[in-house]
One Martini backbone bead per residue (centre of mass of N, CA, C, O) as a GRO file, in nm:
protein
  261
    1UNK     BB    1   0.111  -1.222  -1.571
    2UNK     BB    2   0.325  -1.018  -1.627
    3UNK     BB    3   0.659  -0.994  -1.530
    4UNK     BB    4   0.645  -0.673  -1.387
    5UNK     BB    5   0.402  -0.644  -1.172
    6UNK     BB    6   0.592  -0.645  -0.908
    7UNK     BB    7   0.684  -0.420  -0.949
    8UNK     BB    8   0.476  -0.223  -1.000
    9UNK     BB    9   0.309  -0.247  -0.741
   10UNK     BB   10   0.604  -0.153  -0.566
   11UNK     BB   11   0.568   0.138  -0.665
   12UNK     BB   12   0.259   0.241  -0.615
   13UNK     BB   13   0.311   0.159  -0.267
   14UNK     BB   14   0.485   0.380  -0.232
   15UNK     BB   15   0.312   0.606  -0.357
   16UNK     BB   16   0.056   0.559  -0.146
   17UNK     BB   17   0.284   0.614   0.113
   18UNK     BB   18   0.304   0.930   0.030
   19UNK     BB   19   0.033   0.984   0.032
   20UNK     BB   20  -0.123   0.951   0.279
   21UNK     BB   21   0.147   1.095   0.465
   22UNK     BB   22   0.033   1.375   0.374
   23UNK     BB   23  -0.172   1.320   0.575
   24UNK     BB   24  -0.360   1.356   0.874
   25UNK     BB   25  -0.501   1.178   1.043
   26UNK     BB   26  -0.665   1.339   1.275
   27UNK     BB   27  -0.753   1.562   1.027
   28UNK     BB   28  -0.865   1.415   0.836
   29UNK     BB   29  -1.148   1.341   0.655
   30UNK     BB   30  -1.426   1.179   0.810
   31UNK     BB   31  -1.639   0.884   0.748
   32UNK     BB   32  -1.928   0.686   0.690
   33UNK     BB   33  -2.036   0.423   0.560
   34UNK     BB   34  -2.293   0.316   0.465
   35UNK     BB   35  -2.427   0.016   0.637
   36UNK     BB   36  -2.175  -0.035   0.801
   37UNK     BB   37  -1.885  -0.014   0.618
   38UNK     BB   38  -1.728   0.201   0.734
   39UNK     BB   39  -1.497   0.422   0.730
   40UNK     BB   40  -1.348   0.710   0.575
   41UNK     BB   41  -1.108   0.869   0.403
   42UNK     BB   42  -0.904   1.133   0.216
   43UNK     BB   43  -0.680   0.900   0.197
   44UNK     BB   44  -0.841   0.686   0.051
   45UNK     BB   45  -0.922   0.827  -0.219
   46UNK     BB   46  -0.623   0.908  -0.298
   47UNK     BB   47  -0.534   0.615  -0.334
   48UNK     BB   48  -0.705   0.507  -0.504
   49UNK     BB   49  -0.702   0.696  -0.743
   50UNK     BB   50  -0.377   0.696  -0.830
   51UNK     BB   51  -0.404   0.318  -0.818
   52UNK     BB   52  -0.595   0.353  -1.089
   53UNK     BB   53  -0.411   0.499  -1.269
   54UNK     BB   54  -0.150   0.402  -1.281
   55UNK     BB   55  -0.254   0.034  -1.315
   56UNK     BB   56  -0.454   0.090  -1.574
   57UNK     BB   57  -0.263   0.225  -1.726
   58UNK     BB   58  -0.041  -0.037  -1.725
   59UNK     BB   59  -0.329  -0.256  -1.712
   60UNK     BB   60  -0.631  -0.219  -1.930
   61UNK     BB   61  -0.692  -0.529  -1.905
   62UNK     BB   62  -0.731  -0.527  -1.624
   63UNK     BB   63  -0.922  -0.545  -1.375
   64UNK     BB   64  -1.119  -0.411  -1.060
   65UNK     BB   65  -1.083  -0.468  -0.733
   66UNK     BB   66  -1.181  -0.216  -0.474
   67UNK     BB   67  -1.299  -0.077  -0.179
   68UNK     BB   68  -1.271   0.231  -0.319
   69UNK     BB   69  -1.499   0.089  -0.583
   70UNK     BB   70  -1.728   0.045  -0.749
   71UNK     BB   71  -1.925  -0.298  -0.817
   72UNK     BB   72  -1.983  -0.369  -1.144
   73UNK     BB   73  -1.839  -0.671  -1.261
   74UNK     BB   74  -1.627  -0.673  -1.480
   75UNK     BB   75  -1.376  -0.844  -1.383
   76UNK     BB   76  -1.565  -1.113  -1.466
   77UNK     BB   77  -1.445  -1.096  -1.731
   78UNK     BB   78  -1.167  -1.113  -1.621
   79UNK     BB   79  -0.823  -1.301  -1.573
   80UNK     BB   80  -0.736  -1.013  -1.465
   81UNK     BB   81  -0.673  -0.861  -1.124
   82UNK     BB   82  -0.686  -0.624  -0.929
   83UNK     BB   83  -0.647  -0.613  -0.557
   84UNK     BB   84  -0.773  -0.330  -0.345
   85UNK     BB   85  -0.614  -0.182  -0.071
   86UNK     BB   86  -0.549   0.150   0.032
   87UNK     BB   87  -0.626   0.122   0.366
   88UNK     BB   88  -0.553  -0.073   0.634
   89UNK     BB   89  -0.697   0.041   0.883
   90UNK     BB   90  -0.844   0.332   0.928
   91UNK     BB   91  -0.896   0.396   1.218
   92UNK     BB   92  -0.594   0.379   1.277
   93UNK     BB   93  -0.524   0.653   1.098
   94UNK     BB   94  -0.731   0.838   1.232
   95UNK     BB   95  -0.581   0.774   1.517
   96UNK     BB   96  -0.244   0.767   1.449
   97UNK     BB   97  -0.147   0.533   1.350
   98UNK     BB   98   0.081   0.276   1.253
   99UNK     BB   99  -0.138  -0.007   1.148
  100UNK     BB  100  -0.098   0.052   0.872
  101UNK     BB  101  -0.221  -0.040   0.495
  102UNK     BB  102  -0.096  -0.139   0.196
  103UNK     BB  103  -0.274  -0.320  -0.052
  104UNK     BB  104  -0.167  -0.560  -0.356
  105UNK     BB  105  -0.261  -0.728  -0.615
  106UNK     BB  106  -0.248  -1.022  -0.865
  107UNK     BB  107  -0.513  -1.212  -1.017
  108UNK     BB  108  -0.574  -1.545  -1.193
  109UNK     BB  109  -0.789  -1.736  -1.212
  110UNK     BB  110  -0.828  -1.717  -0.861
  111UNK     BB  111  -0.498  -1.627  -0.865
  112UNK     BB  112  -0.264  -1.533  -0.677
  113UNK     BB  113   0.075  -1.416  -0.813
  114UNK     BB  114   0.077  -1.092  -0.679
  115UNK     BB  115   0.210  -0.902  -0.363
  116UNK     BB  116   0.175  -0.596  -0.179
  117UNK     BB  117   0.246  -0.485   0.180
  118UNK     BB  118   0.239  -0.157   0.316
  119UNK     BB  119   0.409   0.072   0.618
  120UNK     BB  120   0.524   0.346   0.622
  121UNK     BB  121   0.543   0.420   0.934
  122UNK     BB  122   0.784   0.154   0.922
  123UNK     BB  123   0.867   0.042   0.644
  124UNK     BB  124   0.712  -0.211   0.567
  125UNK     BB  125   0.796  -0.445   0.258
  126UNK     BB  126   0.596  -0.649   0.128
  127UNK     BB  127   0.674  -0.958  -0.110
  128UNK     BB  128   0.525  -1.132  -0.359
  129UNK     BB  129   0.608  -1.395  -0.592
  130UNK     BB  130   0.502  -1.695  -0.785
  131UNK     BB  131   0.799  -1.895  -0.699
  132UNK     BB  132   0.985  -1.673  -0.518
  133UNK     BB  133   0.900  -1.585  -0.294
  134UNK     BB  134   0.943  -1.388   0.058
  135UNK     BB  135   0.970  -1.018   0.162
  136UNK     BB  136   1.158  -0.792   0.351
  137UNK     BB  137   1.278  -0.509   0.240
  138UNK     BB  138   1.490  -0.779   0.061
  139UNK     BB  139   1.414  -1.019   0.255
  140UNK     BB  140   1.373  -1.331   0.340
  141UNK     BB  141   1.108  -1.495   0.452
  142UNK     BB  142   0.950  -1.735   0.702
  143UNK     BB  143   0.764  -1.941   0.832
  144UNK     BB  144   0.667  -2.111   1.105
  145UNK     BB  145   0.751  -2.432   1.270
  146UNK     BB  146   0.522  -2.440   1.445
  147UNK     BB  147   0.292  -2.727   1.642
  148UNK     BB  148   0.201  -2.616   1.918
  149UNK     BB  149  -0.094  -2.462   2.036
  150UNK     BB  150  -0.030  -2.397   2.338
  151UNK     BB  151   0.285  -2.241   2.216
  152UNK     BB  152   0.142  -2.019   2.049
  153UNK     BB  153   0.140  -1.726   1.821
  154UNK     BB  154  -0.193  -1.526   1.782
  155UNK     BB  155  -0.398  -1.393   1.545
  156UNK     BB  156  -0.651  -1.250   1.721
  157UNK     BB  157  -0.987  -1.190   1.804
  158UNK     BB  158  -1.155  -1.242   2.091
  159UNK     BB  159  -1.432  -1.390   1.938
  160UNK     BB  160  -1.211  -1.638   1.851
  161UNK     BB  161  -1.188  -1.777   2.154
  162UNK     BB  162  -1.430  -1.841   2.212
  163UNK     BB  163  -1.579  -2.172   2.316
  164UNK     BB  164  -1.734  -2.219   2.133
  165UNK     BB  165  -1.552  -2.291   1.851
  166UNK     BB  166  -1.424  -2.492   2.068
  167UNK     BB  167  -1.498  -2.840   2.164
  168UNK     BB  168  -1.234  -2.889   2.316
  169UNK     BB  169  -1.178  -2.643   2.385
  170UNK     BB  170  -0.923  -2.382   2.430
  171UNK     BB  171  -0.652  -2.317   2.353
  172UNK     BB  172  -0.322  -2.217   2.486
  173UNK     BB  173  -0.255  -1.952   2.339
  174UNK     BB  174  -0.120  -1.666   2.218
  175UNK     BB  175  -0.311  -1.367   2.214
  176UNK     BB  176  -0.339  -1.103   1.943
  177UNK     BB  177  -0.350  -0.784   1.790
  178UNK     BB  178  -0.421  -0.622   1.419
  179UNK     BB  179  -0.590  -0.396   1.209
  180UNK     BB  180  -0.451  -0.527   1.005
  181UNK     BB  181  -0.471  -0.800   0.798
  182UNK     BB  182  -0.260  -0.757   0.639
  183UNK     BB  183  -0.002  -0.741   0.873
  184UNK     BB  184  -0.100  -1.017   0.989
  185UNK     BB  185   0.024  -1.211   0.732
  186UNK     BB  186   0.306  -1.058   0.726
  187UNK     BB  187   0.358  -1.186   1.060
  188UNK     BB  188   0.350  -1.450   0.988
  189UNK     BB  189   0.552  -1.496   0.756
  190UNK     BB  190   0.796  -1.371   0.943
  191UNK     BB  191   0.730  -1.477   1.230
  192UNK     BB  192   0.613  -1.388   1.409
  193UNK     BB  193   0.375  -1.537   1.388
  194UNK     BB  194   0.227  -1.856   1.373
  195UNK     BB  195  -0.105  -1.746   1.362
  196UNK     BB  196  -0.398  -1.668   1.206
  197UNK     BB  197  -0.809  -1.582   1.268
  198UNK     BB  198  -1.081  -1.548   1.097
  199UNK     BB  199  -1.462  -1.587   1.102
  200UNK     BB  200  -1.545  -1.390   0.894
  201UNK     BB  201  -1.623  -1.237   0.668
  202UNK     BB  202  -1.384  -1.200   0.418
  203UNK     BB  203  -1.262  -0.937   0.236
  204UNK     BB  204  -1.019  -0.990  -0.045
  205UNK     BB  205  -0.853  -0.689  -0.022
  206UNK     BB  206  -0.770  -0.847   0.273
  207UNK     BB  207  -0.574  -1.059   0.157
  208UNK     BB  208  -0.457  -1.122  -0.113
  209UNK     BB  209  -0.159  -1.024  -0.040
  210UNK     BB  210  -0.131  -1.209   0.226
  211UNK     BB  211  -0.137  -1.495   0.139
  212UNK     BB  212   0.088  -1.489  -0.083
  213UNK     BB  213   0.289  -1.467   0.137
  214UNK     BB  214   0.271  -1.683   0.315
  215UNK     BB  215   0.313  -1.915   0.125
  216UNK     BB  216   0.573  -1.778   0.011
  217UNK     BB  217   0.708  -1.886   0.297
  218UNK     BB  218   0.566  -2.160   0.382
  219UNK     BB  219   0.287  -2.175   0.427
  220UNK     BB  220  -0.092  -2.155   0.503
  221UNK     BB  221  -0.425  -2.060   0.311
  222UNK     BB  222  -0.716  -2.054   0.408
  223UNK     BB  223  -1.023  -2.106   0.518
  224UNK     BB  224  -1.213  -2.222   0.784
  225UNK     BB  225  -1.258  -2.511   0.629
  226UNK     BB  226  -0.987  -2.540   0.448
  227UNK     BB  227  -1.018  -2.389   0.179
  228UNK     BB  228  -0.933  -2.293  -0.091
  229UNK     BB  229  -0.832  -1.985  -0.233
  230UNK     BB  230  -1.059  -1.751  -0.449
  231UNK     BB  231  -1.047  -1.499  -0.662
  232UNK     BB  232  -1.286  -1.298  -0.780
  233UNK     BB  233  -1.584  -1.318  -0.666
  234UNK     BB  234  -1.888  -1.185  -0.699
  235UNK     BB  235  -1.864  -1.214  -0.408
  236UNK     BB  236  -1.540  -1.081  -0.262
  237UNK     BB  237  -1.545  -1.351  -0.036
  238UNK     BB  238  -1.489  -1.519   0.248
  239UNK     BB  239  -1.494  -1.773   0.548
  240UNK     BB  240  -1.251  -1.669   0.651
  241UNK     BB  241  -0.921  -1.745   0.823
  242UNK     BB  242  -0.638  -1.918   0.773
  243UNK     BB  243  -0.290  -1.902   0.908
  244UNK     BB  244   0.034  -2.067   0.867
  245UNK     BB  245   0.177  -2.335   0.940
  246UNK     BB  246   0.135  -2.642   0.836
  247UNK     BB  247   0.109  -2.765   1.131
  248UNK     BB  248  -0.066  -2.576   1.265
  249UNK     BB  249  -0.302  -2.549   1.088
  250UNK     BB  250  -0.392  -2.851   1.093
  251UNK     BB  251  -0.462  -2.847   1.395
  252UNK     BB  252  -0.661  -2.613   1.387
  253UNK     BB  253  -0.855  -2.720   1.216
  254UNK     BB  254  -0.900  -2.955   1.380
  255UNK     BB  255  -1.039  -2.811   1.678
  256UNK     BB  256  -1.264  -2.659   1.440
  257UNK     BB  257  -1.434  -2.873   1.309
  258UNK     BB  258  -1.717  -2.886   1.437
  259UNK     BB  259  -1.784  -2.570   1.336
  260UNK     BB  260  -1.804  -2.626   1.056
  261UNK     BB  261  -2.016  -2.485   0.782
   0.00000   0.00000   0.00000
């Protein structure tokens, strides 16, 4: 990573939130994309188009790995990688929502190194990058000191409560939902919440600077089976996602080990 990448990505996406807010969500052209891969809109793509443009060409070097850019494989030669969604949260976007996400990172041989998640429609800037902390707005954050779980408050969609998944019990904590993962990592990072949780394949470009958020927060962030997190793999998905606080995250472990794949 150049020493400048994260100022690069944090003006590009605010670049992106002035794209997206100049469409109006419900208003947006939007369809389905092939294969059940879900909705996509003219704000998805004109944001894309954008931080393709600016972003590659002042590092023509680095790969390319973005939820709406066909991926030809190109990026698995490259050390360095930007890894990106244009929108997290497309149906939010559409729906008139303010709980939509742009979402950019920057990993560099399967780590990644800085990323920045913003929220045009509330304002909020998310940013890290390795070894110098995590900042919302240009102050900085810590992940919550929570270890209780019965006590905590837990992002996660309703089927990750479901009862097989958890062999002792659902513990007893209060769960919440929110439709972009980068808002939820950034809102662990900041300690709204002490810990979020998806058991499903999740793609790189929703979490991959959500991720180096939380860490440089002071959190922990695995894949559902406790597995360090490596971006750019040829099949670009991770095995679900835990984040939150050390001795959190490692209860949630403990609950869920009898059901890890």
């Amino acid at each position: 990573m150049q020493a400048p990448d994260l100022a690069l990505i944090t003006d590009a996406i605010r670049m992106a939130g002035r794209v997206a807010t100049s469409f109006v969500g419900k208003t947006a052209r939007s369809w389905d994309k092939p294969a059940g891969a879900g909705p996509v809109t003219e704000a998805d793509l004109a944001v894309n188009a954008m931080l393709e443009n600016v972003l590659r060409t002042a590092r023509p070097d680095y790969g390319w790995l973005s939820e709406e850019t066909e991926d030809t494989g190109d990026r698995l030669q490259k050390d360095t990688v930007f890894i990106i969604d244009p929108i997290d949260g497309t149906r939010s976007f559409a729906e008139g929502s303010k709980t939509w996400a742009h979402s950019i990172a920057v990993a560099h041989k399967g780590e990644v190194l800085a990323g920045a998640v913003y929220l045009p429609m509330r304002d909020l800037l998310f940013c890290a990058e390795r070894g110098k902390g995590a900042f919302l707005n240009g102050a900085p954050i810590r992940a919550s000191s929570q270890s209780d779980l019965d006590s905590a408050s837990v992002l996660a969609a309703k089927p990750t409560v479901h009862p097989q998944h958890w062999p002792g019990g659902v513990p007893g904590f209060d769960f919440a939902h929110r439709p972009s993962l980068a808002y939820r990592l950034g809102l662990v990072a900041q300690a709204r919440f002490d810990a979020m949780l998806t058991f499903r394949p999740t793609w790189e470009w929703d979490i991959a600077a959500g991720a180096i958020l939380v860490t440089e927060a002071g959190g922990t962030c695995t894949d559902r089976t406790g597995r360090a997190l490596r971006f750019n793999n040829r099949t670009p998905t991770q095995e679900g996602l835990i984040a939150g606080g050390p001795a959190l995250h490692g209860a949630l472990l403990a609950s869920l080990a009898a059901t890890a794949p």
